[in-house]
LUMMAR-762309 format. One record per residue (C-alpha): residue number from 0; residue in three letters; x, y, z. Coordinates in Angstrom, 3 decimals, decimal comma, always signed. Example, Ala and Ser with C-alpha at 12.3 -4.5 7.8 and 13.67 -1.06 7.14 Angstrom:
2
0;ALA;+12,300;-4,500;+7,800;
1;SER;+13,670;-1,060;+7,140;
This chain:
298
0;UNK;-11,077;+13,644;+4,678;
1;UNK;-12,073;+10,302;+4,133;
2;UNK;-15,060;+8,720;+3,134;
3;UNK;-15,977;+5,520;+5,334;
4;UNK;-19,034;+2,906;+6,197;
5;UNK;-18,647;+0,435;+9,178;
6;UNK;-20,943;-2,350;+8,213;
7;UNK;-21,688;-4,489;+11,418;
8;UNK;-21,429;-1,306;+14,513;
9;UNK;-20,810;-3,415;+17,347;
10;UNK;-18,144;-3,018;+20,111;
11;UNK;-15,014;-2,771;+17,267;
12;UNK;-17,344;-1,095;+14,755;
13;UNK;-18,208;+1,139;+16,582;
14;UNK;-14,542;+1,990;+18,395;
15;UNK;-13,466;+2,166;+14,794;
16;UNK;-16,155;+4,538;+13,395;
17;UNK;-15,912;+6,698;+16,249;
18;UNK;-12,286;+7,025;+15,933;
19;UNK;-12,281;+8,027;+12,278;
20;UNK;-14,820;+10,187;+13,264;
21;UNK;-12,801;+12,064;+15,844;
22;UNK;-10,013;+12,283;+13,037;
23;UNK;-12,437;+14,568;+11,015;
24;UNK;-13,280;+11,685;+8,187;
25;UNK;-17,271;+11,258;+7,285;
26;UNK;-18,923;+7,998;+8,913;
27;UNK;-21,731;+6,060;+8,294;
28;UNK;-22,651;+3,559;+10,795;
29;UNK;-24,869;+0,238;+9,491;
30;UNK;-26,044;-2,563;+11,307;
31;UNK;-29,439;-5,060;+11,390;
32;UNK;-30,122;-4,376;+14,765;
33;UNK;-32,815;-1,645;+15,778;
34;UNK;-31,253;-1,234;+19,648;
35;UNK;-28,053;-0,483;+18,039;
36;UNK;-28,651;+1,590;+15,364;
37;UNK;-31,350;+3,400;+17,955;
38;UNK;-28,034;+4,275;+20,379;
39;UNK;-26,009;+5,782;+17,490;
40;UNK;-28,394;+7,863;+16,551;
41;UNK;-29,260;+9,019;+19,961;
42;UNK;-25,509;+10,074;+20,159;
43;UNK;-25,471;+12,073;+16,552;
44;UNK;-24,609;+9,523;+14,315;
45;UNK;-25,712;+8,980;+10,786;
46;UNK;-26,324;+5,270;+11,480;
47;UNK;-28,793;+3,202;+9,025;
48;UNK;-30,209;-0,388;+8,050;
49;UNK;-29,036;-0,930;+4,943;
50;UNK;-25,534;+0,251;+2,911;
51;UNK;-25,972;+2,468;+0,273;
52;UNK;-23,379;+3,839;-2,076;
53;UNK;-25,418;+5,321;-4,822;
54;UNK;-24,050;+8,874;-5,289;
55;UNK;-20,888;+8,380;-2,999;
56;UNK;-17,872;+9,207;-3,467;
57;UNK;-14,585;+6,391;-3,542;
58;UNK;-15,030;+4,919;+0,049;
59;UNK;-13,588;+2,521;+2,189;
60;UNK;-16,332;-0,040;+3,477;
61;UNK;-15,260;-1,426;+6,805;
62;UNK;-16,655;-5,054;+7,869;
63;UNK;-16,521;-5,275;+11,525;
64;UNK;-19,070;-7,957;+12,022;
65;UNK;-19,306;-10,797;+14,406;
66;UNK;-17,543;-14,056;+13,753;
67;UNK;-18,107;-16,216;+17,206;
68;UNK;-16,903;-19,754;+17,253;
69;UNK;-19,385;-22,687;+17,690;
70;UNK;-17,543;-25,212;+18,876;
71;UNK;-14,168;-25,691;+16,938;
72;UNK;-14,976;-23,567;+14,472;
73;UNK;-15,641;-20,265;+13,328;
74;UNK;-19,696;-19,385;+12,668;
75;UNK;-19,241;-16,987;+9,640;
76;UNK;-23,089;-16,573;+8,572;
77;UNK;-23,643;-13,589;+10,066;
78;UNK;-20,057;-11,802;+8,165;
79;UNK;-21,135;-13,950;+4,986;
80;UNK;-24,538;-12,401;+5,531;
81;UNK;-22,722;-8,833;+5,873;
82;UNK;-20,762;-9,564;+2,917;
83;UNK;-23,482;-9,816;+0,780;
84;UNK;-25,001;-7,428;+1,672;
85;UNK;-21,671;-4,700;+0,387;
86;UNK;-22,008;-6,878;-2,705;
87;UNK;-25,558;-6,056;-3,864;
88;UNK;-24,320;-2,417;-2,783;
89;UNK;-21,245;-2,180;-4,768;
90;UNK;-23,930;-3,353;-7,883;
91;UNK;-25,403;-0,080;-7,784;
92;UNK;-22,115;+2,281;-8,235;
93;UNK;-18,946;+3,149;-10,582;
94;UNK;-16,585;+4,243;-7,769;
95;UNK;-13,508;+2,481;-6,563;
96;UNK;-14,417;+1,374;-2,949;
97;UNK;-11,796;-0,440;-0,900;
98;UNK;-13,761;-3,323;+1,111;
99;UNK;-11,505;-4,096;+3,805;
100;UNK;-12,187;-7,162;+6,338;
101;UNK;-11,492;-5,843;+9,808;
102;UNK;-13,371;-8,732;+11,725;
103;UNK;-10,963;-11,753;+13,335;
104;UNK;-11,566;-14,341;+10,419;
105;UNK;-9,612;-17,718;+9,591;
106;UNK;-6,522;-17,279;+7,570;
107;UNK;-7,721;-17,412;+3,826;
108;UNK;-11,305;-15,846;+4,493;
109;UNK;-10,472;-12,461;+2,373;
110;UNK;-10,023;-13,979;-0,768;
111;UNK;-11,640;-17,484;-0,221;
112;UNK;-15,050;-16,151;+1,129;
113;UNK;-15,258;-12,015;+1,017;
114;UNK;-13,554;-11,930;-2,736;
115;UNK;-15,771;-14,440;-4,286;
116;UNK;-19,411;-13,349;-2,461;
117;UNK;-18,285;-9,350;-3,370;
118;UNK;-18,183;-10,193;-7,296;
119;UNK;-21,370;-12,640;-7,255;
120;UNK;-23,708;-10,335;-5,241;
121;UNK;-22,482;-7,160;-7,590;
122;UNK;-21,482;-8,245;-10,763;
123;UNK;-17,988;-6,629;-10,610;
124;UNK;-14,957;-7,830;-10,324;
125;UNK;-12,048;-7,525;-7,755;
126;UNK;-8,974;-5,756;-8,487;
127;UNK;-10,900;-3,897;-11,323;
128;UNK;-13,811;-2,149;-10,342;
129;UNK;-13,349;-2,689;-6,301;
130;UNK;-10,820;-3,576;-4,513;
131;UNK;-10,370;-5,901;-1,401;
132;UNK;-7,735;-5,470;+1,890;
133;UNK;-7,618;-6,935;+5,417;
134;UNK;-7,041;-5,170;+8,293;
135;UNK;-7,341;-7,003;+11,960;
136;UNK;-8,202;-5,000;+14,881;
137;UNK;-6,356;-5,574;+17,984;
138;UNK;-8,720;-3,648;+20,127;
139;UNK;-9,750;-4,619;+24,330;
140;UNK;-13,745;-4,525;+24,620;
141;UNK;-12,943;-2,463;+27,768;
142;UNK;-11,034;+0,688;+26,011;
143;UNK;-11,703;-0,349;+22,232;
144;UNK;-12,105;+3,350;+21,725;
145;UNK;-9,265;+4,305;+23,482;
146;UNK;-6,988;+1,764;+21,680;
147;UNK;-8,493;+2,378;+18,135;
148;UNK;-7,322;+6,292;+18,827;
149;UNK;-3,650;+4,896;+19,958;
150;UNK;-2,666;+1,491;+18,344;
151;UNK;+0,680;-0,235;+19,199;
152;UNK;+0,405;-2,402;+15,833;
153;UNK;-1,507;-1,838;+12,227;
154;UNK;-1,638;-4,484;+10,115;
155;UNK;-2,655;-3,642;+6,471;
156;UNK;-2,931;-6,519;+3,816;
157;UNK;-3,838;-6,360;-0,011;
158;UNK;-2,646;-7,549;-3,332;
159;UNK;-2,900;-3,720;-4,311;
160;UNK;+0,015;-2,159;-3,202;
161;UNK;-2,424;+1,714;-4,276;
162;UNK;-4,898;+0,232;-1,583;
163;UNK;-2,195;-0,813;+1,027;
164;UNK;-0,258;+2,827;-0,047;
165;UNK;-4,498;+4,162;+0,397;
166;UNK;-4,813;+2,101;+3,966;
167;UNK;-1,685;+3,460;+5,166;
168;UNK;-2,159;+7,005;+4,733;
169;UNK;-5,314;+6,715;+6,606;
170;UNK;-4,091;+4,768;+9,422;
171;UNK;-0,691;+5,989;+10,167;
172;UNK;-1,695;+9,647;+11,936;
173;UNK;-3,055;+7,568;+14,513;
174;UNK;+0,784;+5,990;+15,762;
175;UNK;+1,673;+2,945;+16,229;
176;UNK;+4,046;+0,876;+13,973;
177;UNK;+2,324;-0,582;+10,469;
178;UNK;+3,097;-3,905;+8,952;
179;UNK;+2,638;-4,407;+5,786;
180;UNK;+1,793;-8,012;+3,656;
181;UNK;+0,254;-8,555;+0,233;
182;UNK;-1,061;-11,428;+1,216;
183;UNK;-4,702;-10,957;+3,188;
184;UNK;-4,581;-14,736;+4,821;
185;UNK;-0,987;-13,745;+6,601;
186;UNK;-2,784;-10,439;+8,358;
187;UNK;-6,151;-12,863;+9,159;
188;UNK;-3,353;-15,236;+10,726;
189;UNK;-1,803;-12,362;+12,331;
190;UNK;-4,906;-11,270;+14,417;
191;UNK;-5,220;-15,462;+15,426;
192;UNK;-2,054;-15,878;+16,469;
193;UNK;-1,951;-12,958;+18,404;
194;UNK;-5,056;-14,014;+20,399;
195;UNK;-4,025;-17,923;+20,394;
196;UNK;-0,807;-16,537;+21,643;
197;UNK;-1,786;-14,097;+24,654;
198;UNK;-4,623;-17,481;+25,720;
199;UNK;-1,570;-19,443;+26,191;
200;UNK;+0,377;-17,087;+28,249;
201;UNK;-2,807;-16,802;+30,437;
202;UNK;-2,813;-20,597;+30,633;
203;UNK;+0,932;-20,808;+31,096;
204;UNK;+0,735;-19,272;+34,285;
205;UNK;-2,727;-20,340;+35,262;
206;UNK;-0,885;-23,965;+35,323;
207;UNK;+2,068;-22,887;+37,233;
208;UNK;-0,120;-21,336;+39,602;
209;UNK;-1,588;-25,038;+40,183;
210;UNK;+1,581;-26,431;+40,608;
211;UNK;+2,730;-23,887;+42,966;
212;UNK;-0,246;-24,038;+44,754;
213;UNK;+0,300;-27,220;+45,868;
214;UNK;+3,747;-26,490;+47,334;
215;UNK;+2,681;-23,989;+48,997;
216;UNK;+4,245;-21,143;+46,974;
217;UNK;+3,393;-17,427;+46,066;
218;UNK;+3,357;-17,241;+42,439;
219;UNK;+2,843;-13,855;+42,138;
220;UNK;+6,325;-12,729;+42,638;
221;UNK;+7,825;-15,932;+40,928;
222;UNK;+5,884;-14,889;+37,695;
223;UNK;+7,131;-11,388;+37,704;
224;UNK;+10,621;-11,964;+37,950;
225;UNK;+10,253;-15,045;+35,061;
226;UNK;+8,950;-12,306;+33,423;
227;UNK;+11,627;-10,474;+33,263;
228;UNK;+14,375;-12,841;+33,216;
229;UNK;+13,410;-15,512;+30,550;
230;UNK;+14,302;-14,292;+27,517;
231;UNK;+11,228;-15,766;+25,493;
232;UNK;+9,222;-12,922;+27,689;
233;UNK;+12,019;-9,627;+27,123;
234;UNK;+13,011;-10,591;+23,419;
235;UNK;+10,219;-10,537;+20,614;
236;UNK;+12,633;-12,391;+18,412;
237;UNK;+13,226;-15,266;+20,692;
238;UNK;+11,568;-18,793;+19,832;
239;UNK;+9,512;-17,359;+16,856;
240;UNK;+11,246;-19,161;+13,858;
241;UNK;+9,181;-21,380;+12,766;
242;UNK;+10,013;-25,234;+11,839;
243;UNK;+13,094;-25,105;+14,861;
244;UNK;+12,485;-27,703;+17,876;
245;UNK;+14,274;-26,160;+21,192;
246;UNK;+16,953;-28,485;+22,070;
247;UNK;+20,294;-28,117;+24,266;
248;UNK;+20,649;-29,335;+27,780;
249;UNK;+17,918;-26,928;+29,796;
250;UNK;+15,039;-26,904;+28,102;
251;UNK;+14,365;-31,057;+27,463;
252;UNK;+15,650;-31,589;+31,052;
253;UNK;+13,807;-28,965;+32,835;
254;UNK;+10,276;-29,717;+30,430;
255;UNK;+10,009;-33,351;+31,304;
256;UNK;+11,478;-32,852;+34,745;
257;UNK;+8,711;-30,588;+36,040;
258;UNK;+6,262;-32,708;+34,394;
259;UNK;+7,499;-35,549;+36,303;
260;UNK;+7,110;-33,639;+39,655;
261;UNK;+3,992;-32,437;+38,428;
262;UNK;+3,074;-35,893;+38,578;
263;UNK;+4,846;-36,517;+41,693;
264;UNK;+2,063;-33,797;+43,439;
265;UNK;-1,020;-34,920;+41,757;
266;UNK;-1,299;-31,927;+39,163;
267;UNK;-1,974;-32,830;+35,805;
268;UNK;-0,485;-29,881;+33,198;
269;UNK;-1,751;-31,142;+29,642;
270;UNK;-0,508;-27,732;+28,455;
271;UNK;+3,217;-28,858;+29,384;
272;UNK;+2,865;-31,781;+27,821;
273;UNK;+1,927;-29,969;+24,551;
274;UNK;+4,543;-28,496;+24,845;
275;UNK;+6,830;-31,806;+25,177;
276;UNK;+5,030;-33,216;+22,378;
277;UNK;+4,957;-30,431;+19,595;
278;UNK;+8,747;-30,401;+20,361;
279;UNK;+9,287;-34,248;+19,988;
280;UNK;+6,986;-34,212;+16,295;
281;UNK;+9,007;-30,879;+14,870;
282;UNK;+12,550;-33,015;+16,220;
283;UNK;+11,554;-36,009;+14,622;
284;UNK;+10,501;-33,802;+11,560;
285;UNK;+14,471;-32,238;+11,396;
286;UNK;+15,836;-35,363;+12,393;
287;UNK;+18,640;-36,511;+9,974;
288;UNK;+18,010;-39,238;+7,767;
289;UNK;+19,947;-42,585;+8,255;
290;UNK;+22,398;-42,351;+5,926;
291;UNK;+23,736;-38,787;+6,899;
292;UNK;+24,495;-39,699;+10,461;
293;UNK;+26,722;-42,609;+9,202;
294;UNK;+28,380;-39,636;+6,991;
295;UNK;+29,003;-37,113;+10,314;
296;UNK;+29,453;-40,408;+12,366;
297;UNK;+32,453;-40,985;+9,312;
């Protein structure tokens, strides 16, 4: 059994805490809001105010707190204010607690913002006293608990490989397949990815369905049998190396074709024409230089 707090016991917070719970480990809810904290307890759960770790045991400190975007950008006071807050606890005891950032943060957060505000708040240092470890969630606000209990994918990220070997053992017995990296920024851009990636599906198809609109088409049917013949949809390995333009005969054709009857109908689709213009930068990027085409043309 497992010691473990969940600082900041919101929708993923508390999925998470209530899924170590059912897995027999002893959780300890925090959070700044009364409401909240008012709920757990009305449910049985040793929720408080502030984190304390006097007298505990080796733990692993969850943060699970909110990181909305204002504007282009990530608002990170309320996780820096969270943060702080495990610092001036970690002041006050000699055990060897795993912090590990669980909230969707920009690549480079663990170790740029969480590392540094950790060792100023409680005196200690990182990879001696405490150490640090990122693992994204990847949990739906409609089952969070539900897909906590049953992951597809765990992602576990630390310098230490004793606190990835430590994450592991208590994440595996809930399934799913684990990733490993030692590097916390490539799990943080992981988790954005992931999301950036399933927003453009849903706008993929959200322009199609324009375009088909106005000829007069079902999409519905259209999309499900794309789905399942274009290979970038049925093969996870397809179009994911990074730095490689597509190029060939079908793909530039049938990109700036559509776009032209696109325009042909009225519809605008700026996320097609991303899509011709990343292409034409990484191409131009990869292009040879000058003086080896004169050596192939040779």
């Amino acid at each position: 059994m497992a010691r473990i707090f969940i600082v900041g016991s919101g929708v993923v917070g508390s999925a998470t805490g209530k899924g170590f719970l059912r897995a027999g480990h002893e959780v300890t809810f925090v959070d700044v809001a009364r409401p909240r904290l008012d709920h757990l307890r009305s449910q049985g759960l040793d929720a408080h105010e502030m984190l304390d770790l006097r007298g505990e045991p080796d733990a692993f400190i969850f943060l699970t707190l909110p990181t909305p975007n204002v504007g282009n950008g990530y608002d990170l006071s309320a996780f820096k204010d969270g943060t702080a807050a495990v610092g001036r606890a970690l002041a006050d005891t000699t055990a060897a607690h795993v912090v590990v950032v669980r909230s969707t943060v920009p690549p480079g957060t663990t170790e740029g913002v969480v590392k540094p505000l950790l060792e100023k708040e409680s005196g200690r240092t990182a990879g001696e006293d405490f150490t640090i470890a990122g693992n994204p969630e990847f949990l739906r606000a409609a089952s969070a608990v539900e897909d906590f209990r049953h992951p597809w994918m765990t992602v576990i990220a630390s310098r230490s490989a004793r606190t990835r070997e430590r994450l592991a053992g208590l994440l595996a017995p809930f399934g799913g397949e684990i990733r490993l990296f030692t590097d916390p920024a490539e799990a943080e851009f992981v988790k954005c990815a992931h999301n950036i990636y399933n927003a453009t599906k849903i706008s993929f198809w959200n322009e199609m369905w324009l375009v088909s609109r106005s000829l007069g088409l079902d999409l519905d049917p259209i999309a499900q049998t794309v789905a399942r013949s274009a290979e970038a949809s049925y093969n996870p390995d397809y179009g994911i190396r990074g730095g490689s333009p597509y190029g060939g005969v079908c793909l530039p054709k049938d990109t700036r074709g559509f776009l032209g009857l696109a325009e042909a109908i009225g519809v605008d689709m700026p996320l097609l024409e991303a899509v011709v213009k990343v292409n034409d930068l990484l191409a131009g990027e990869s292009a040879p230089e000058p003086d080896e085409l004169s050596v192939e043309a040779a």
